[in-house]
C-alpha positions as CSV (number, residue, x, y, z in Angstrom):
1,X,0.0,0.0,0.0
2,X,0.8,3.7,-0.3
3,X,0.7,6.6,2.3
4,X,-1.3,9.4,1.4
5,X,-0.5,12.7,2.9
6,X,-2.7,15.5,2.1
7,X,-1.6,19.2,3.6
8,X,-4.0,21.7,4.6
9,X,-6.7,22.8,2.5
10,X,-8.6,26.4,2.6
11,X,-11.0,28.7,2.4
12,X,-12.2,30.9,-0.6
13,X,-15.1,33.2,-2.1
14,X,-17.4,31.5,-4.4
15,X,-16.0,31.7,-7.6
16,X,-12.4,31.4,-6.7
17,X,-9.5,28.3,-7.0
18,X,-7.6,26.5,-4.7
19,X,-5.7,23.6,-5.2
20,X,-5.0,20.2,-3.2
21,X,-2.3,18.6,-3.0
22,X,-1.4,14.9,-2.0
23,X,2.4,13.3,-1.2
24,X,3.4,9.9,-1.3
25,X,6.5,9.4,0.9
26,X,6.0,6.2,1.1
27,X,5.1,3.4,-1.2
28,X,5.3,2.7,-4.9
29,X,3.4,5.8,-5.9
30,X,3.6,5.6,-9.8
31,X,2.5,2.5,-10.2
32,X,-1.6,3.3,-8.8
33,X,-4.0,5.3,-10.3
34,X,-4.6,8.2,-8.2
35,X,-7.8,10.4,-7.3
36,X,-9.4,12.3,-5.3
37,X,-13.3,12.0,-3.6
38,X,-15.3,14.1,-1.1
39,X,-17.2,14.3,1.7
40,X,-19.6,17.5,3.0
41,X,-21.5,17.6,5.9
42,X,-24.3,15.1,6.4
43,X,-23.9,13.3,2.7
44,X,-22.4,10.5,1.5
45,X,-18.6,10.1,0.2
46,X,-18.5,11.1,-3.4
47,X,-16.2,10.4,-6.6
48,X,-14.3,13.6,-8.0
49,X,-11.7,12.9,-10.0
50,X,-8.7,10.4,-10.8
51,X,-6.0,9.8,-13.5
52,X,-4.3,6.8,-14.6
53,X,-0.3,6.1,-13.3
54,X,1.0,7.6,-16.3
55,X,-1.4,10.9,-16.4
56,X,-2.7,9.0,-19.8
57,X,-6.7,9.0,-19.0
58,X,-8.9,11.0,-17.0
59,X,-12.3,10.7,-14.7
60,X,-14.1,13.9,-13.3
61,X,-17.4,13.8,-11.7
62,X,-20.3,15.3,-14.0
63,X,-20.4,17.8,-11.0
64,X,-17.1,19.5,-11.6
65,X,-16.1,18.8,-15.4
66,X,-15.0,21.8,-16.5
67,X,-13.7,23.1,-13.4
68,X,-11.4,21.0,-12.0
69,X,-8.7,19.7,-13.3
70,X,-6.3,17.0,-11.8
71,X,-2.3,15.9,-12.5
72,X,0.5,14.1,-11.3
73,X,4.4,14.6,-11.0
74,X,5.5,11.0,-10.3
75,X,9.2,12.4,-9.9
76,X,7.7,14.0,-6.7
77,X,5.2,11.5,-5.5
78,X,2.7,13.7,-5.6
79,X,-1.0,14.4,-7.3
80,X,-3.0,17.8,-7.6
81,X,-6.4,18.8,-7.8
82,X,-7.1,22.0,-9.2
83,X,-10.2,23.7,-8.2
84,X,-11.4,26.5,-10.5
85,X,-14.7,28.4,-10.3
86,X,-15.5,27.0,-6.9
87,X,-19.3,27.2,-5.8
88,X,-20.5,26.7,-2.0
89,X,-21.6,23.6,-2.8
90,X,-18.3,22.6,-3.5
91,X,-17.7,22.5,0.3
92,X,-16.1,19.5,1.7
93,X,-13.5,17.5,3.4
94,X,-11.7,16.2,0.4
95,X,-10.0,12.8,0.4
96,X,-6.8,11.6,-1.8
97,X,-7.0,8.2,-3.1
98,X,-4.8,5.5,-4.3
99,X,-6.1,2.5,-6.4
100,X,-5.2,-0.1,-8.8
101,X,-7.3,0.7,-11.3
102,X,-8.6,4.1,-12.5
103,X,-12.2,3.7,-10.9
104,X,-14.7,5.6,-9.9
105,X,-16.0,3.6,-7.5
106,X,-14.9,3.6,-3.8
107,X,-14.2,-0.4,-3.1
108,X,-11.1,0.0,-5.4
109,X,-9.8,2.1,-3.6
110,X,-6.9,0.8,-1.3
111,X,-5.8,3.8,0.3
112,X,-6.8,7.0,1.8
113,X,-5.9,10.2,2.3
114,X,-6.2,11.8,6.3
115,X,-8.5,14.2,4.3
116,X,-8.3,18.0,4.1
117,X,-11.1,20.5,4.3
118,X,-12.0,22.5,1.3
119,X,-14.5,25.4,1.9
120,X,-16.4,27.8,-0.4
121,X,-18.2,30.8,1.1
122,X,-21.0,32.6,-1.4
């Protein structure tokens, strides 16, 4: 397995960007597909994005295609999420992931993120 550690997140206006970031410093990073899901208050965890190992393919959430945008730098162990035009509802605690497969689905999943919160005032 891989170690996911996911530094602070933040807070912005609606219609601002932040990005997430998520280290690896230890375990084979480039070899799992990485991603990213979420979590606000009172729902259930949700898919957001992921990309393969080698940043070939893509996934985003109908929710946020066109607006985020995720990447990789497997020289530094470490995947982004890039949060553009952010709404209130984007509020969350937002988890990294680490799978085998590019998946949207959580049961692939096979590690997790400590989670950082992400939040959007209007």
């Amino acid at each position: 397995q891989v170690q996911l550690v996911e530094p602070g997140g933040g807070l912005v206006q609606a219609g601002g960007s932040l990005r997430l970031s998520c280290a690896a410093p230890v375990g084979t990073f480039s070899t799992y597909a990485m991603g990213w899901f979420r979590q606000a208050p009172g729902k259930e965890r949700e898919f957001v994005a992921a990309i393969s190992w080698r940043s070939a393919n893509t996934a985003f959430a109908d929710s946020v295609k066109g607006r985020f945008t995720i990447s990789r730098d497997n020289a530094k162990n470490t995947q982004y999420l890039q949060m553009n035009s952010l709404k209130p509802e984007d509020t969350a605690v937002y988890y990294c992931s680490a799978s085998r497969v590019l998946s949207a689905r959580a049961e692939y999943v096979s590690s997790w993120g400590q989670g950082t919160q992400g939040t959007v005032s209007s």
